[in-house]
C-alpha angles and dihedrals in degrees: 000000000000122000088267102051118097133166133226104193148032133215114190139193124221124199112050091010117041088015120073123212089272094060087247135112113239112240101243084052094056099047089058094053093057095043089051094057092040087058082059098260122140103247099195119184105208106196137173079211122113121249091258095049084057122046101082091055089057088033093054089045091043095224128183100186112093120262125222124227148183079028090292122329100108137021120202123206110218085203100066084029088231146086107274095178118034126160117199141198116266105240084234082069094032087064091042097055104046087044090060084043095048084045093060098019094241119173111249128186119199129218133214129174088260105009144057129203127182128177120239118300114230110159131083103275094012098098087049094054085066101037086099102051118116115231096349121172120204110209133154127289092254086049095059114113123266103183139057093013122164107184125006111194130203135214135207150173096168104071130082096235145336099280099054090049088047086050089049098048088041087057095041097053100042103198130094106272144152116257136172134182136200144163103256088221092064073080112095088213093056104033087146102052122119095198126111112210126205106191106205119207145169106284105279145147088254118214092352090073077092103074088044083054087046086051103039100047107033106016093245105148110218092247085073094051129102115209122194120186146137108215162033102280085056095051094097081055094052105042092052099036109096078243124031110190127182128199119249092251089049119134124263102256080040093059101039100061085041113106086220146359126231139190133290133306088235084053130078089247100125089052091053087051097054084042078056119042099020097046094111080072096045107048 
């Protein structure tokens, strides 16, 4: 960052970057954040969360910028209390990809605006990958939705990592869609799952839809964006945001296609970077 650059917006990460081991946000960070948006400047959580998962975390920082969720494919406006943007899963994919699940018996969670549906857990892991879904209704595999789905996930034990599991769902469901894969143990709450996870969602710009809402809405170019995340489901952020930062614990592809690397989520570090970057606005 030279002496003339300055930013106009943030787009942050939650779990493993804003929020700290615990699930909490450590006081000195949220006060940044509020201090950021009081300056005038857009502070946009960007979350692979749902809806649901995220609210209180909005709710607790009392944020007016809206906050992006299912990576991408919704935002919701804590202003109107409701999702003013939602792509959904055509029902054609939907079929599909409940069929390929139904095929290998692979756990699949499914994903509404509001609700959440799974079918039974019945492998070793697989009861613990869902101990932390809000809301969650296990039903049978007929009983799945088929309509008006935001984001199906897949679970498995069988595959060598992330990445091959993510190949085989892409080929199996044909159509352009937005998919992301992970580890589940990248997670701090399952650092003991074997299990590797592909979230499949409507074709979108993933977390960087929020530097087309940024622009969009309030006219901020993404060369005057800061991104913070942890993860692979953040890369697209970071690669289009003016600064793309990764936390210290972020995964290796994360970390490589970020501009620089900072402490840790159980540090104050976010707060140090918005004293930073953002200091034209908090002086």
């Amino acid at each position: 960052m030279t002496r003339d650059q300055s930013y106009d917006a943030l787009l942050v990460d939650l779990d493993g970057t804003l929020l700290d081991d615990a699930g909490e946000i450590r006081p000195r960070n949220a006060r940044a954040l509020r201090a950021l948006e009081a300056s005038g400047a857009h502070v946009m959580i960007a979350t692979g969360r749902s809806t649901v998962a995220s609210l209180h975390v909005l709710d607790s920082l009392e944020l007016q910028t809206p906050m992006l969720v299912f990576n991408g494919a919704a935002i919701h406006c804590p202003r109107e209390g409701r999702l003013i943007e939602e792509r959904i899963l055509s029902n054609r994919v939907v079929a599909r990809a409940m069929a390929h699940a139904r095929e290998h018996d692979y756990l699949v969670t499914a994903q509404q605006a509001i609700k959440k549906y799974a079918t039974e857990p019945r492998r070793p892991g697989e009861k613990e990958a869902l101990a932390f879904f809000d809301g969650l209704q296990v039903v049978e595999r007929s009983d799945l939705p088929t309509e008006y789905v935001i984001r199906l996930i897949f679970y498995s034990a069988v595959h060598r990592d992330s990445v091959a599991f993510r190949e085989e769902i892409e080929e199996a469901l044909v159509d352009p869609l937005f998919l992301t894969d992970f580890p589940l143990n990248l997670l701090v709450t399952h650092r003991e799952s074997g299990l590797n996870v592909v979230d499949v969602q409507p074709p979108c710009r993933g977390k960087a839809e929020g530097l087309r809402f940024l622009q969009e809405s309030y006219g901020v170019s993404a060369d005057r964006v800061v991104a913070i995340g942890d993860a692979t489901n953040d890369i697209d952020m970071l690669r289009a945001a003016g600064v793309g930062v990764a936390m210290e614990a972020a995964c290796e592809r994360t970390r490589a296609c970020a501009d620089r690397v900072i402490g840790s989520n159980n540090s104050d570090a976010i707060a140090e970077v918005i004293e930073e970057l953002f200091e034209h606005r908090l002086r």
